[in-house]
N, C-alpha and C positions, 0 to 999 in steps of 0.2 A: 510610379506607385505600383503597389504587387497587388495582383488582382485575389481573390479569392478561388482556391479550385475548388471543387465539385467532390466529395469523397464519399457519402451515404445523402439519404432522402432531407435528413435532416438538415444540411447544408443547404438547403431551399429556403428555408424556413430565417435566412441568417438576413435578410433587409428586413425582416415583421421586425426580427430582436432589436436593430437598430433604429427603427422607426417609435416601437416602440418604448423604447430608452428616453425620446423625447429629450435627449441632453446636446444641445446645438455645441454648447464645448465640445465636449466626447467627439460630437461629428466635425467640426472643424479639426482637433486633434488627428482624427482619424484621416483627413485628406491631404492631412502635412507628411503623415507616415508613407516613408519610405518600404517599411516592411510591416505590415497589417496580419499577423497571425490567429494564429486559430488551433486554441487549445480544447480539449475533451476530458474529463472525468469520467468515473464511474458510479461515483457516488454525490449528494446531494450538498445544498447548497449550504448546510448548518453543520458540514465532515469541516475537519481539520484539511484534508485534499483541499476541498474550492478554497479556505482561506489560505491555503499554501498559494494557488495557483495566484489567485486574484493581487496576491503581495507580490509574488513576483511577475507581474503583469505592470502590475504601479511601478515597481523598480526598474524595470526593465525603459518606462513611459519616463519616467524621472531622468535616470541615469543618461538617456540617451536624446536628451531636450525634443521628445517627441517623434524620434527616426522610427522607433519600434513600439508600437500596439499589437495588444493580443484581447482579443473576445473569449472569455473561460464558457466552455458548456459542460454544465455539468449533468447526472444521473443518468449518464449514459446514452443521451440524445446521439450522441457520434456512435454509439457502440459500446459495446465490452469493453474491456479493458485489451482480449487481444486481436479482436477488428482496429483498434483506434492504434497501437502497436503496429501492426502490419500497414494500418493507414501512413504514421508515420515513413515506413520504409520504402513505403513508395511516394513520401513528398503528397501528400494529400491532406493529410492535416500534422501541423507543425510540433506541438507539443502534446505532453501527457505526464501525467502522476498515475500511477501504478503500484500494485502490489509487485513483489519481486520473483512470484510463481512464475509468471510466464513466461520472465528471462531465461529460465531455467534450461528450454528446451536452445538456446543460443550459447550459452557459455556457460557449463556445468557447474563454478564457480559461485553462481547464486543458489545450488542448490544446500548449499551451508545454512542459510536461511529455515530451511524448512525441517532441519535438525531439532528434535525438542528441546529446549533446557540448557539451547546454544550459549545464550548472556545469561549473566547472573544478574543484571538491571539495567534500565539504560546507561548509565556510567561506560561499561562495560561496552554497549553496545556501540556507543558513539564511538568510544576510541578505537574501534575495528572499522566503521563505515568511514570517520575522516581522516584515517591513516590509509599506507599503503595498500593492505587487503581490500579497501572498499574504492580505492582510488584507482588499483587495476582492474578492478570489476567494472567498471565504470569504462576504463578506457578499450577492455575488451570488447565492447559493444560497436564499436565504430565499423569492425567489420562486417557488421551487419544492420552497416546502414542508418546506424541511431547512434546521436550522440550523447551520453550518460554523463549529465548536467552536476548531480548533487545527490546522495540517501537522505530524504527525507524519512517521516514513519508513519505507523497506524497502530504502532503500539506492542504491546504484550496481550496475548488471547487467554479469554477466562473462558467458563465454562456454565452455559445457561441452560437450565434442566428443569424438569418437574418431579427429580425423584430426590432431592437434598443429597445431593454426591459430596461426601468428605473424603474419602479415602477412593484409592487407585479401583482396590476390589468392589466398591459400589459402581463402577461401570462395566461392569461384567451385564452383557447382553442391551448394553443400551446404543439405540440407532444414534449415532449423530455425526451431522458432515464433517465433511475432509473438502479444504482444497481441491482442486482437481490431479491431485500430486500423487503417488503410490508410498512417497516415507511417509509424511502425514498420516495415509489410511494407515500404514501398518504401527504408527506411535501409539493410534487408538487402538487397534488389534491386536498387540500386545499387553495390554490392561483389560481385559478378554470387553473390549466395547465392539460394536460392530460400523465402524470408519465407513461412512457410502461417500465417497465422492461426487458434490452435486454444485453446480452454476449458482452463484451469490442472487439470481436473481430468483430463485426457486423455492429459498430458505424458509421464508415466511410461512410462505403455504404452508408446507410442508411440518414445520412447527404446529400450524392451527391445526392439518387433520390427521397430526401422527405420526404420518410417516417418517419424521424422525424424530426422539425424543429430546434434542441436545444439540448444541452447538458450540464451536469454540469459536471465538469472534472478540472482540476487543470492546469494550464497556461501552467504547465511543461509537461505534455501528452496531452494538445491540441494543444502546440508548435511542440511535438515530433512527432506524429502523422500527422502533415500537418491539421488538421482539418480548420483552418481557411482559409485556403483555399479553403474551399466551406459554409466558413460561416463570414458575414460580420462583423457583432458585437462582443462583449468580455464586458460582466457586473461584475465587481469586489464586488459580493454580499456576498464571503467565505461562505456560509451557511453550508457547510458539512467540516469536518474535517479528511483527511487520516489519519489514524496511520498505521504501516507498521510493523507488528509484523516479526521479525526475530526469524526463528526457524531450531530445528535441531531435527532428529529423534532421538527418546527417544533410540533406539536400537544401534544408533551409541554412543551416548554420554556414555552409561553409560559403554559401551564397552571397552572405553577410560580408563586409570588408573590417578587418582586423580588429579597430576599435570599435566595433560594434560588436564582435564575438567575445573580448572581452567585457564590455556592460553583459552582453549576456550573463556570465562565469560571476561577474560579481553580483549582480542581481539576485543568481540562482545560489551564490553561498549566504548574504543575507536572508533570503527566504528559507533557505532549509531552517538556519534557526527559528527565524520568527515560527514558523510551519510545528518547528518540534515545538515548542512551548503551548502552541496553543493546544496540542494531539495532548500535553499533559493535565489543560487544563480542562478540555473537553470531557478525556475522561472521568476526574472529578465531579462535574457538571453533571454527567450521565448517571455515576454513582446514585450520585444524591436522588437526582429526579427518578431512579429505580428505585430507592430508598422510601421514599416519599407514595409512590404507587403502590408498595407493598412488598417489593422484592425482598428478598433475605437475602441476607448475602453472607457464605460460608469464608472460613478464614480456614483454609489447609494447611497440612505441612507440605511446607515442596519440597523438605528432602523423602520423602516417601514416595513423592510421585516421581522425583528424578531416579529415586531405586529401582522405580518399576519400569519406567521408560526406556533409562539411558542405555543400559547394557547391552541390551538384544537389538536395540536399531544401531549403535556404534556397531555390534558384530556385523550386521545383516551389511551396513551399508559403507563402512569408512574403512581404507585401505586395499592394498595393488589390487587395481580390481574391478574395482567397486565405484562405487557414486561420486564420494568425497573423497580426495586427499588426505592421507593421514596430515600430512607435513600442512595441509590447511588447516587442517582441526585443530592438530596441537598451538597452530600460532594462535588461532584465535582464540582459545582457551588460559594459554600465556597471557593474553592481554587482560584479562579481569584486572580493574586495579582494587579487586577487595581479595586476590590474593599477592 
């Protein structure tokens, strides 16, 4: 049986969770298991993430007549998203769902992601993550140490304001975060906004005293979060696109003997889908319940916003050179199947 290792404070805390649990199944499952994992989120237990994790926890418990359990922690109890990453690469905690920013500094490849106005919808988006572009993205990771399971997602980012932004020119001068990325900051700095790059954990605040006016975040963690409760508006502009790379330490997987790595691999392509449907229904869900508190919600044009955007970050950052591949871009662009 694989013991638990020790990775953050919080990993102390993992016999209360079971104790607590009170489920004598779960813990006899649990002592048949051959491999007992231990996965981390970043966000809470009503995100699309924990129910990605938690399906592919049961699949994984299914598939494998009990060899392999995994315990989800989720809002960040392990860590950030790139503590629990780095935990990963050193075999400390097993698995993680992520946003695909923090790949970025590993295999440049993901930095396609953080392009505005990359997919033209999910359609579009799927067939780049489950073809070969998203497939070698995936496989490049190995080299360092994580092995990249499945793209799951968190959506298309809107835009949550207190000043009813319709047009590109109404964020001239308005603070609002950026990933911790420099194309991001500059997507927004090119539509004269003022892009601050700030930690997912800080937003809130930050929203209630000001210091930033705005946020781009996806309906489903500006829903989960409460945010619009200190912010009036909701601009359905999608400009950025999550993918949500599901991964597993390269030191647990390969630990695993053959047909176990496969249940892995098919657990984890059942769950992306199950994972994506629900990220659409979520959003929905969030809509409304914005809806319903009082949010407004603006309906844009995106080709105006892709006019203002797309130009000057493709110069700044695509081609010999530069950030992105051209010959990436154009595939992935190629692939819309709404052209």
């Amino acid at each position: 049986m694989r013991i638990f290792r020790l990775f953050s404070p919080a990993l102390f805390l993992l016999p209360l969770f079971f104790c607590a649990a009170g489920d004598t199944g779960q813990a006899r499952a649990a002592q048949k298991a051959e491999f007992e994992l231990v996965g981390g989120i970043n966000l809470d237990t009503a995100h699309p993430y924990y129910l990605g994790m938690v399906k592919f926890a049961e699949l994984m418990e299914q598939k494998s007549d009990g060899r392999i359990t995994m315990k989800v922690f989720p809002s960040a109890q392990l860590g950030n998203e790139r503590d629990v990453t780095e935990a990963l690469q050193l075999g400390s905690v097993d698995v993680t769902l992520i946003s695909a920013a923090p790949l970025s500094s590993f295999t440049g490849d993901f930095q396609i992601f953080d392009f505005p106005y990359i997919f033209s919808g999910r359609e579009h988006a799927y067939a780049v993550l489950d073809g070969e572009v998203g497939r070698t993205m995936l496989r490049n990771l190995e080299q360092h140490r994580l092995i990249g399971l499945e793209l799951m997602e968190n959506g298309f980012y809107w835009i949550s304001n207190n000043k009813g932004i319709t047009h590109p020119a109404d964020m001239a001068g308005v603070k609002i975060r950026s990933l911790e990325n420099h194309m991001q900051v500059d997507a927004y700095n090119v539509i004269g906004a003022n892009g601050i790059a700030m930690a997912f954990s800080e937003v809130f605040t930050a929203l209630q005293n000001s210091t930033l006016d705005a946020t781009g975040l996806t309906p489903s963690v500006i829903g989960s979060q409460k945010m619009y409760t200190v912010q009036k508006y909701l601009a359905d502009t999608e400009h950025f696109y999550a993918a949500a790379p599901l991964l597993m330490s390269k030191a647990t997987y390969d630990g695993m003997p053959p047909e176990l790595q496969k249940v892995v691999r098919q657990a984890a392509a059942e769950a992306r889908d199950y994972q994506r449907e629900q990220s659409k229904k979520f959003d929905e869900e969030k809509i409304k319940e914005m809806v319903e508190y009082g949010t407004k919600i603006i309906k844009v044009n995106k080709k105006e916003w892709v006019d203002a955007m797309v130009p000057p970050i493709h110069k700044k950052y695509v081609g010999p050179g530069k950030l992105i591949d051209a010959a990436l871009y154009n595939k992935v662009k190629s692939m819309d199947p709404e052209k």
